[in-house]
PAVO-774313 format. One record per residue: residue number from 1; residue in one letter; chain; x, y, z of N, C-alpha, C in turn. Coordinates in Angstrom, 3 decimals. Each point is the difference from the previous one (the first is absolute). Example, Ala and Ser with C-alpha at 12.3 -4.5 7.8 and 13.67 -1.06 7.14 Angstrom:
2
<atom romi="1" keti="a" marse="A" n_xx="13.190" n_yy="-5.690" n_zz="7.800" ca_xx="-0.890" ca_yy="1.190" ca_zz="0.000" c_xx="0.900" c_yy="1.200" c_zz="0.000"/>
<atom romi="2" keti="s" marse="A" n_xx="-0.350" n_yy="1.050" n_zz="-0.720" ca_xx="0.820" ca_yy="1.190" ca_zz="0.060" c_xx="-0.770" c_yy="1.090" c_zz="0.730"/>
END
This chain:
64
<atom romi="1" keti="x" marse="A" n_xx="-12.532" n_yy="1.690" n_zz="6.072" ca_xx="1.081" ca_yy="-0.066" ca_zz="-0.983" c_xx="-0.473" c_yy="0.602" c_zz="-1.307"/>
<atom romi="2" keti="x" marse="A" n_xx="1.407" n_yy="0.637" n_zz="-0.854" ca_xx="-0.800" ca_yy="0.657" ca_zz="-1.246" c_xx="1.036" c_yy="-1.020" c_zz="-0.838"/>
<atom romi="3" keti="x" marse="A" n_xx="-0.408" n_yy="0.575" n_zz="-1.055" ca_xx="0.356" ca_yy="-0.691" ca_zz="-1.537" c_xx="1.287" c_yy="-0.055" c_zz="-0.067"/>
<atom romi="4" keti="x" marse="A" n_xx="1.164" n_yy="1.630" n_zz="0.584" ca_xx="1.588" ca_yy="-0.293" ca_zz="-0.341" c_xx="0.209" c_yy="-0.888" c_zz="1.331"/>
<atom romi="5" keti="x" marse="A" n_xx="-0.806" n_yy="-0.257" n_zz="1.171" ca_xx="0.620" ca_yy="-0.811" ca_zz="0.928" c_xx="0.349" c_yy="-1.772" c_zz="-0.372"/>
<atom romi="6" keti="x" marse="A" n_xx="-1.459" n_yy="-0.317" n_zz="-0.983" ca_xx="0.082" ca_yy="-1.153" ca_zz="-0.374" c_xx="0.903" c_yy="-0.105" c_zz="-0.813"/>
<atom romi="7" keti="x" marse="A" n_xx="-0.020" n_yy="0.681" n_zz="-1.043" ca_xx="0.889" ca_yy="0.015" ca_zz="-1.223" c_xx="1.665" c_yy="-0.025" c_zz="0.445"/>
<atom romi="8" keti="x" marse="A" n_xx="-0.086" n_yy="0.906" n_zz="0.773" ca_xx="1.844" ca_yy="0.038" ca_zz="-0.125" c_xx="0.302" c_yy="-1.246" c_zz="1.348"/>
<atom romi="9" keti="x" marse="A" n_xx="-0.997" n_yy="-0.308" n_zz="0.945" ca_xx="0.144" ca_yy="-1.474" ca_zz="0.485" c_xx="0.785" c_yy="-1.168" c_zz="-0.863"/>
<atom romi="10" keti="x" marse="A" n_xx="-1.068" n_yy="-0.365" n_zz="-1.120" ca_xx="-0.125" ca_yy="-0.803" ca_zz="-1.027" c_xx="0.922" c_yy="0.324" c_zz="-1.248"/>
<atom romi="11" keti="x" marse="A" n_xx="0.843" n_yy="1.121" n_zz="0.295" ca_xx="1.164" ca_yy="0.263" ca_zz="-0.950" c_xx="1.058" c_yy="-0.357" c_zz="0.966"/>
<atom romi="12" keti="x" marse="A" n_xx="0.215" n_yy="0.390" n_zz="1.089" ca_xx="0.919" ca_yy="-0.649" ca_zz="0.552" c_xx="0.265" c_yy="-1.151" c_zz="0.278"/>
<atom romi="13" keti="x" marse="A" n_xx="-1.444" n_yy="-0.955" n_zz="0.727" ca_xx="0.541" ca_yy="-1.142" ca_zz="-0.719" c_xx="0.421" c_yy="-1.031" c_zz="-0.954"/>
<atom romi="14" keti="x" marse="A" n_xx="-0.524" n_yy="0.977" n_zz="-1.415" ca_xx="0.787" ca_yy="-0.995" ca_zz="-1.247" c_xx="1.291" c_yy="0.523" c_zz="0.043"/>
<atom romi="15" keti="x" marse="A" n_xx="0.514" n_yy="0.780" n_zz="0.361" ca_xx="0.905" ca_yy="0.516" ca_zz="0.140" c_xx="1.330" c_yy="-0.611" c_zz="0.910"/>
<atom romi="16" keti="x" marse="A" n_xx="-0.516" n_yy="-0.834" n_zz="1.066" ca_xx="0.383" ca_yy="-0.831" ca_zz="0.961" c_xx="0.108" c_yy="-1.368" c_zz="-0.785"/>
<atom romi="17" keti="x" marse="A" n_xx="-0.805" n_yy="-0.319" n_zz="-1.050" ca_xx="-0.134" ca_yy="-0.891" ca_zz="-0.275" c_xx="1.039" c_yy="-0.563" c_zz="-1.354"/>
<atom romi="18" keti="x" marse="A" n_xx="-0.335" n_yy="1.446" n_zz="-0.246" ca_xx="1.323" ca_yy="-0.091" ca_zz="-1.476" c_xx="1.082" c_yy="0.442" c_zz="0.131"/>
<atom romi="19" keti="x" marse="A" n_xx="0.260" n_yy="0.273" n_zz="1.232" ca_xx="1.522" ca_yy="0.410" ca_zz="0.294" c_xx="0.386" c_yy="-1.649" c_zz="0.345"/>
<atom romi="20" keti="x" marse="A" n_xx="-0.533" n_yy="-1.001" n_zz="0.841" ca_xx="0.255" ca_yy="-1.004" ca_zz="0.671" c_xx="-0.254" c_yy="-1.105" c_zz="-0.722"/>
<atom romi="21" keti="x" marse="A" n_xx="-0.648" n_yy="0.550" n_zz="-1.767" ca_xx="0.525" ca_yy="-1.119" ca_zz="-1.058" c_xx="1.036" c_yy="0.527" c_zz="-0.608"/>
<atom romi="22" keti="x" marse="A" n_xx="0.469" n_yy="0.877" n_zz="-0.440" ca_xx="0.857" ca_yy="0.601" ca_zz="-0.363" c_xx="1.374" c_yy="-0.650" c_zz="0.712"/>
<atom romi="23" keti="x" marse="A" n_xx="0.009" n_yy="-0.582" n_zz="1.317" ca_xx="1.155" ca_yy="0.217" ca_zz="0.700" c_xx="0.021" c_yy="-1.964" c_zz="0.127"/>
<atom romi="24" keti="x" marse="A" n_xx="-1.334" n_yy="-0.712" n_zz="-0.844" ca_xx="0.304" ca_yy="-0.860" ca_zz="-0.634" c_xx="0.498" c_yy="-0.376" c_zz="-0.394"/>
<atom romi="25" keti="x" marse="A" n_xx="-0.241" n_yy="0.711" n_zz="-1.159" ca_xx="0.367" ca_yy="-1.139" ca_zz="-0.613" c_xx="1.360" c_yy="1.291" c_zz="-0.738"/>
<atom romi="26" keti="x" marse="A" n_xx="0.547" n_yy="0.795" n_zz="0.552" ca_xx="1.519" ca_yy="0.581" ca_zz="0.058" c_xx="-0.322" c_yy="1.032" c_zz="-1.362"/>
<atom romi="27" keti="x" marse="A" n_xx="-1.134" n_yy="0.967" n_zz="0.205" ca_xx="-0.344" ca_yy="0.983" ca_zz="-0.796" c_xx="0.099" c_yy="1.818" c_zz="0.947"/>
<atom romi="28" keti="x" marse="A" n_xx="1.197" n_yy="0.389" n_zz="-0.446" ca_xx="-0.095" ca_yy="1.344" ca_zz="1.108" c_xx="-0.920" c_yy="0.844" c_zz="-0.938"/>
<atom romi="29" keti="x" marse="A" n_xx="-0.111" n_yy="-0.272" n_zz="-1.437" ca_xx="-0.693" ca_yy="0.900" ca_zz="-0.194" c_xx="-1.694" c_yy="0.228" c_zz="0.690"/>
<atom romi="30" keti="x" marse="A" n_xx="-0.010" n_yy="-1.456" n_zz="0.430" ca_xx="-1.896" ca_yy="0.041" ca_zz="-0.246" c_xx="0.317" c_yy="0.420" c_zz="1.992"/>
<atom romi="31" keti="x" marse="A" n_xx="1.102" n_yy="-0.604" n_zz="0.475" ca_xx="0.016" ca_yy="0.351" ca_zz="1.457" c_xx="-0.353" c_yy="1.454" c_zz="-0.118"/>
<atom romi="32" keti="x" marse="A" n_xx="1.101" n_yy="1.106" n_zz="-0.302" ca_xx="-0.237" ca_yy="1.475" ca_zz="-0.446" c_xx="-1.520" c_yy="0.488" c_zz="-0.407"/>
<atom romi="33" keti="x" marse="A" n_xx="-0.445" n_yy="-0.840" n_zz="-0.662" ca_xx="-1.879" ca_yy="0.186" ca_zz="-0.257" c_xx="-0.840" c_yy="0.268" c_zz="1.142"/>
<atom romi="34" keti="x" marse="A" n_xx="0.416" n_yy="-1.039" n_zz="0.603" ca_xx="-1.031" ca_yy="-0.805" ca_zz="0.889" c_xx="0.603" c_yy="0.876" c_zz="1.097"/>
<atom romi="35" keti="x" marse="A" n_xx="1.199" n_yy="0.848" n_zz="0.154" ca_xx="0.460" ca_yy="0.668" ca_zz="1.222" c_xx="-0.980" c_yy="1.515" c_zz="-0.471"/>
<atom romi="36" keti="x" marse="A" n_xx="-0.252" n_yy="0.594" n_zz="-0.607" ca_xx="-0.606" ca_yy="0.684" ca_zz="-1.287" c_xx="-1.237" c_yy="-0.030" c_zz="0.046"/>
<atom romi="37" keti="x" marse="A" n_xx="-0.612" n_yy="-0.996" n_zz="0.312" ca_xx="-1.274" ca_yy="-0.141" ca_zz="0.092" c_xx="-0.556" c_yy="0.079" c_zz="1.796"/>
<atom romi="38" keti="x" marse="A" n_xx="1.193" n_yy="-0.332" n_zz="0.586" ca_xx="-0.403" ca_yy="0.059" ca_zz="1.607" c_xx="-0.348" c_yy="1.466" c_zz="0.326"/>
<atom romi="39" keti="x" marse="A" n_xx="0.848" n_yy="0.881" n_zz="-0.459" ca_xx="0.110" ca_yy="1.419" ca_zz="0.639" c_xx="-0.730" c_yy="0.290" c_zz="-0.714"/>
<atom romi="40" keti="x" marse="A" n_xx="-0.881" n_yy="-0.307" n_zz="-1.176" ca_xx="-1.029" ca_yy="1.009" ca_zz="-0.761" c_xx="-0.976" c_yy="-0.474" c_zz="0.817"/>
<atom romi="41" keti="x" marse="A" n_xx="-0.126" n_yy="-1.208" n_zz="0.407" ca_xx="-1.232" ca_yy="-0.340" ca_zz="0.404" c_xx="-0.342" c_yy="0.528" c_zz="1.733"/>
<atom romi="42" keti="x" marse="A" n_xx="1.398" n_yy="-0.019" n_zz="0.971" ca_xx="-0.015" ca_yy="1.062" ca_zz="1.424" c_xx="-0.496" c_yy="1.754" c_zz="-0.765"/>
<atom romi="43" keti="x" marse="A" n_xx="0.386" n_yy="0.500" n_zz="-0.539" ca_xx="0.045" ca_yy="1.149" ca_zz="-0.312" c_xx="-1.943" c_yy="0.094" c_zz="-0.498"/>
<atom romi="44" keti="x" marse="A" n_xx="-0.194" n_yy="-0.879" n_zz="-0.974" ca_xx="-1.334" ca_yy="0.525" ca_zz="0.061" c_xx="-0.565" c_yy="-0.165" c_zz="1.135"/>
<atom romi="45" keti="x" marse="A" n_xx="-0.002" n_yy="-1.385" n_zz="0.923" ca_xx="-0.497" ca_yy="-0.454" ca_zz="0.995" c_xx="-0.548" c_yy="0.836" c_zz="1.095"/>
<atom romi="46" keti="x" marse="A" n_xx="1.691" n_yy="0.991" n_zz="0.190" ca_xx="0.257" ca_yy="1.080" ca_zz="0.798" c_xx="-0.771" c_yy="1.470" c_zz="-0.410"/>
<atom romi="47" keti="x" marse="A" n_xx="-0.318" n_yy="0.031" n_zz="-1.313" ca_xx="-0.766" ca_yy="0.880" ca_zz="-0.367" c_xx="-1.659" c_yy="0.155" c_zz="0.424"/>
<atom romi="48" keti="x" marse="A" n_xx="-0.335" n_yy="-1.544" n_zz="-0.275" ca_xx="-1.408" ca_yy="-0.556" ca_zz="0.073" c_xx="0.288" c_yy="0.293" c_zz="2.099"/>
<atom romi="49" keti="x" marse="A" n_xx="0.720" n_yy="-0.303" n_zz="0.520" ca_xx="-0.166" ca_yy="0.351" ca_zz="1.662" c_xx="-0.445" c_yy="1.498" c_zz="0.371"/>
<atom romi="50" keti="x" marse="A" n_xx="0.726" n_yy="1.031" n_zz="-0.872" ca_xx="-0.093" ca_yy="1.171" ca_zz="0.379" c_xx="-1.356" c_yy="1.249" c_zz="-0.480"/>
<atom romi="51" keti="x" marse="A" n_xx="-0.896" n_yy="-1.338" n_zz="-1.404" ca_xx="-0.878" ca_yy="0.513" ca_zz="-0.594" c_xx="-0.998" c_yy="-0.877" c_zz="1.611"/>
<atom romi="52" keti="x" marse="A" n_xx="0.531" n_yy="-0.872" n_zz="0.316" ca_xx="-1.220" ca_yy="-0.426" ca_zz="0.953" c_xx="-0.022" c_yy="0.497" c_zz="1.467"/>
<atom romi="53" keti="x" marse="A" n_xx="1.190" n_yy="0.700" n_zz="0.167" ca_xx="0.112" ca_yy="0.737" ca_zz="1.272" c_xx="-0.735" c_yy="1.289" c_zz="-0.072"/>
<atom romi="54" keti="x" marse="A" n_xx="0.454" n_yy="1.047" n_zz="-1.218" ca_xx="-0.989" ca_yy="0.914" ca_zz="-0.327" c_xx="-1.658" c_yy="-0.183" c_zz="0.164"/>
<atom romi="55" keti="x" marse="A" n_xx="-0.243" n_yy="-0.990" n_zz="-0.694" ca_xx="-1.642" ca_yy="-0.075" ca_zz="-0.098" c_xx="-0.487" c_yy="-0.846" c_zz="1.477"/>
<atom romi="56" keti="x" marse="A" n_xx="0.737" n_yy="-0.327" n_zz="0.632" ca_xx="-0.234" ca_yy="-0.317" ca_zz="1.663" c_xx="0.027" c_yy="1.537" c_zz="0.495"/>
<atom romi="57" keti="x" marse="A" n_xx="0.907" n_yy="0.632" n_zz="-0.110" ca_xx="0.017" ca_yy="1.372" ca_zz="1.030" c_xx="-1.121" c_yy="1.099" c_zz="-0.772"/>
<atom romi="58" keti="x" marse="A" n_xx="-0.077" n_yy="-0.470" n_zz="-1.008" ca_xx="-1.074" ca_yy="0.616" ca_zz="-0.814" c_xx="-1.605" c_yy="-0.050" c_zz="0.840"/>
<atom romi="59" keti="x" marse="A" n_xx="-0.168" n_yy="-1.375" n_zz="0.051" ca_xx="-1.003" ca_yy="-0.717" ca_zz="0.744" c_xx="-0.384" c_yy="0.515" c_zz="1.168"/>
<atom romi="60" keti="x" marse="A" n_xx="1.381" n_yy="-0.070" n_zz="0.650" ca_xx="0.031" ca_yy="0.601" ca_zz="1.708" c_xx="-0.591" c_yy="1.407" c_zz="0.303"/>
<atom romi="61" keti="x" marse="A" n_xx="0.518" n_yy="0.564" n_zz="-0.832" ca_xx="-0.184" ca_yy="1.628" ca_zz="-0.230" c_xx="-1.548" c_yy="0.318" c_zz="-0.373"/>
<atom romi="62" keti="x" marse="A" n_xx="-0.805" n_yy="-0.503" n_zz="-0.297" ca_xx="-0.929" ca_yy="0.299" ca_zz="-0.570" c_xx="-1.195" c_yy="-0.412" c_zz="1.122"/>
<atom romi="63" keti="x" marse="A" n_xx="0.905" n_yy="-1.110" n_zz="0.719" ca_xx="-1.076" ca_yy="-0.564" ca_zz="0.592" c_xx="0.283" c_yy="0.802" c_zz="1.567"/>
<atom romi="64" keti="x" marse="A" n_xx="0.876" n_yy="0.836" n_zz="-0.111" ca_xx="-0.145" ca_yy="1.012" ca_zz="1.344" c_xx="-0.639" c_yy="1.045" c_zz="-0.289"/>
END
């Protein structure tokens, strides 16, 4: 795992987390946040997958 895998992990779930206080205690704005914070945090997540697929096939390649 690299750094945007953890990171946008750990953004998505505050993100999960503050959408589902938000919907608490009857706040759409902080819901909208916290919906806001989910997809930033897949998107890096998804970034951090494709920097770690590279440096796997990177790996592979070198070692043929």
């Amino acid at each position: 795992m690299n750094k945007d895998q953890v990171k946008g992990a750990v953004k998505e779930g505050a993100g999960k987390v503050q959408q589902k206080l938000g919907a608490a205690v009857g706040s759409d704005k902080q819901q909208a946040k916290g919906i806001k914070k989910q997809v930033e945090g897949k998107i890096q997540k998804s970034a951090g997958d494709v920097k770690e697929t590279v440096k796997t096939a990177a790996r592979s390649a070198k070692a043929r």
